[in-house]
KEKEBA-645070 format. One record per residue (C-alpha): x, y, z; residue in one letter. Coordinates in steps of 0.1 Angstrom, whole numbers, plus 5000, padded with zeros to 4 digits. Layout:
XYZa;...
END
This chain:
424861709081x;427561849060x;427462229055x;427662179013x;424762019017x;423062239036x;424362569016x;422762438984x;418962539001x;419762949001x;421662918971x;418963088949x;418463398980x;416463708973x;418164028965x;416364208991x;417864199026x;415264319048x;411064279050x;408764479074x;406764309100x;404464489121x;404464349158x;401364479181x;401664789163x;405564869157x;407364779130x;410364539133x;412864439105x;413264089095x;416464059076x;418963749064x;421663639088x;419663699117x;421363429134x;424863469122x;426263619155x;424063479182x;423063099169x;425263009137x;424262709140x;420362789136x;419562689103x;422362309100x;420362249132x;416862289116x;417562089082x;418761789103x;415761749123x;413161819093x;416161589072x;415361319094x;411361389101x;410961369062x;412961059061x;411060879082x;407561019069x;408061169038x;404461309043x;405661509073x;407661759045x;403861869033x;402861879069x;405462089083x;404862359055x;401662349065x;402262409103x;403862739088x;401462799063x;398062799089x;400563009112x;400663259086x;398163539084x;400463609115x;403763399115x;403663429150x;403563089163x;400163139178x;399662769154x;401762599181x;400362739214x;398462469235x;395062559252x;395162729288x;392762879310x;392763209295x;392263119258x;391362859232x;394062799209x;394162749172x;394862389173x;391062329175x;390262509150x;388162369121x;391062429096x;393262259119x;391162009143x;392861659139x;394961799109x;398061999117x;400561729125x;404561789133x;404161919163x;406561719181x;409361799152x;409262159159x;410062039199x;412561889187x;413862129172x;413062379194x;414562129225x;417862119205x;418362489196x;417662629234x;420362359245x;422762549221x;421162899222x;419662919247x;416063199244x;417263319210x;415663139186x;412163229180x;409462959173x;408263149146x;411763109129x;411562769132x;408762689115x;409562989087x;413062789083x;411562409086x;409062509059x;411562629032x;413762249044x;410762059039x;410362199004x;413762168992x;413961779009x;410961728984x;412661828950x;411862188955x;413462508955x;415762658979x;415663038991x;417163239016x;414563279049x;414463629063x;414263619098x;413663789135x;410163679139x;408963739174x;406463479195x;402563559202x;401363569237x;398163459227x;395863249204x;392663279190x;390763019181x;387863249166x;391063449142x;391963099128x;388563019121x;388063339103x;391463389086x;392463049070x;390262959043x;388362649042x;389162369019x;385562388999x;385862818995x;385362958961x;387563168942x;386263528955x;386763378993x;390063288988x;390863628970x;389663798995x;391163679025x;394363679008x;393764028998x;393064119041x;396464079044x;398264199014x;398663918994x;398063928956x;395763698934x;399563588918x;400563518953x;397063308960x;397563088931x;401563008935x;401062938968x;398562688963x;400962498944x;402062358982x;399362108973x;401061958950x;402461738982x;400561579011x;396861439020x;393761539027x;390861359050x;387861279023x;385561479054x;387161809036x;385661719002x;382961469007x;380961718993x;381961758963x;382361438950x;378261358956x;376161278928x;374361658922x;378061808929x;379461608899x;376161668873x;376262048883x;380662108877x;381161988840x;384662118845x;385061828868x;387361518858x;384161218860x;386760918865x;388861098889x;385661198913x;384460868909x;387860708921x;387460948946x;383960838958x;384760468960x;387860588986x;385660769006x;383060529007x;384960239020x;385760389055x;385160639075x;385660949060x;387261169094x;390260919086x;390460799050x;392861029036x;393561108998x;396561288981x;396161628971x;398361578941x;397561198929x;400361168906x;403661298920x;402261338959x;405161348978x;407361548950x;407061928952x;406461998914x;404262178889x;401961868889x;399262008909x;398462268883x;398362038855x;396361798883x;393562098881x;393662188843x;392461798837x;389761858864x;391861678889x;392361928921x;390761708955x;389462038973x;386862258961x;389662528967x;391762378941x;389662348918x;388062678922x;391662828907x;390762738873x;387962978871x;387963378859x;390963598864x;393363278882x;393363058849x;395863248835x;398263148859x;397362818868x;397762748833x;400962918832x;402462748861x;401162398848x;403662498816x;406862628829x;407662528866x;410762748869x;408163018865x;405962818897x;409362818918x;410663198917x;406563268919x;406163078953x;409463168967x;408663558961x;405263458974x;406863249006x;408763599018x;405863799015x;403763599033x;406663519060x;406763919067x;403163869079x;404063929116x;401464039135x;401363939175x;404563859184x;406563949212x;409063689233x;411263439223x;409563149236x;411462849255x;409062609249x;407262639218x;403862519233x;403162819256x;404163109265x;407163209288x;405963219327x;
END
């Protein structure tokens, strides 16, 4: 990959240089450049891989900023630890249970790096870095990643249960597990805008396309639920899989906020933004997406500071060094 193209991701950077992350207790910096010194050649190497990855499944871009985003109340890379005998991981997890996808990118990845730099690049980077790639590669904005991010020793299947919120929660349940970890109703809402790329099984929003759903949400879009329900209904629904953004689904846009002012978000957590105090800026996002763009890339390094039980550079991304 040539480096122009590659230097055209951070051009739009942050002008802060450094973010707080708390790690079991202390507080570590994350900062730009991490890499410079000790793995220059961090971030060409991630873009190729998730270059590639998207080329041949231009889903996985949506899928690979999700890995980060359901690592994140944490950005730990507890996401990517397999089961062992001493704990359940989060890949089971009803967020994430035959969802999460990309896992063998991030190996690849991963495999490649600790060739070159061998134990210095953290997982956790990895997926911070592939997320931002994965947006760009989809027609979205570029921003500088702050990074240092250490790896978990653990997982917990119960935390990732509890944390990430569910695709049917209502506006006060997403507020407020945004809120647990410092994010704002402003961050909630841009954030969301990552739907406005990738699928979603119809076993996430069955229920709200049945018949006493649709009589009792009048800001509901009738054709597009009914569209919906003839999907769903022709297979099983633990496979069928919709896009969350129906019109531009594998273009990272301001679609999706338009999508939910016509009634047109696929998860009840979509649609939910439209009520009370987020209308404002759903509505404003859906009219200016330069406004969207610096929202979620403000909103991307704030939740990429959430750092929470790291502690080792990990060799192999799927557990934890012996």
């Amino acid at each position: 990959m040539a480096l122009a193209a590659f230097g055209s991701i951070i051009s739009n950077s942050t002008t802060s240089n450094e973010a707080e992350a708390c790690i079991d207790g202390a507080t570590i910096m994350l900062s730009f450049g991490f890499y410079l010194n000790s793995c220059p050649e961090t971030e060409p190497i991630v873009f190729s891989w998730v270059e590639k990855a998207v080329s041949d499944d231009p889903r996985m871009a949506a899928s690979l900023l999700r890995l980060h985003f359901h690592d994140c109340f944490g950005c730990d890379a507890s996401v990517l630890l397999d089961d062992t005998p001493n704990f359940v991981g989060e890949k089971t997890a009803a967020p994430n249970a035959n969802s999460l996808r990309g896992f063998e990118v991030i190996d690849a990845i991963k495999a490649d790096l600790e060739y070159v730099c061998p134990q210095t690049v953290s997982c956790a980077d990895i997926l911070a870095i592939a997320a931002r790639d994965s947006v760009v590669l989809s027609g979205g904005p570029g921003w500088e990643v702050q990074m240092g991010r250490k790896d978990s020793l653990s997982a917990s299947n119960t935390a990732a249960n509890n944390n990430i919120p569910g695709p049917n929660s209502d506006l006060s349940t997403l507020l407020s597990k945004f809120q647990n970890v410092g994010l704002s109703l402003q961050d909630l809402v841009a954030l969301s805008g990552a739907h406005t790329m990738g699928k979603a099984r119809c076993s996430t929003f069955i229920g709200r396309i049945n018949s006493s759903s649709i009589s009792n949400s009048p800001d509901l879009n009738l054709e597009y639920l009914q569209s919906l329900q003839q999907l769903c209904s022709q297979s099983d629904a633990n496979t069928t899989l919709a896009d969350l953004d129906h019109m531009t689904p594998t273009t990272f846009d301001n679609q999706y906020y338009v999508n939910l002012l016509s009634g047109e978000g696929l998860l009840g957590s979509d649609q939910a933004l439209v009520k009370d105090e987020a209308r404002g800026t759903v509505e404003s996002y859906a009219d200016d997406m330069d406004a969207f763009f610096e929202d979620f890339k403000r909103a991307m390094l704030k939740m990429g500071s959430l750092n929470g039980g790291g502690g080792e550079i990990r060799r192999n991304c799927r557990a934890v060094n012996s």
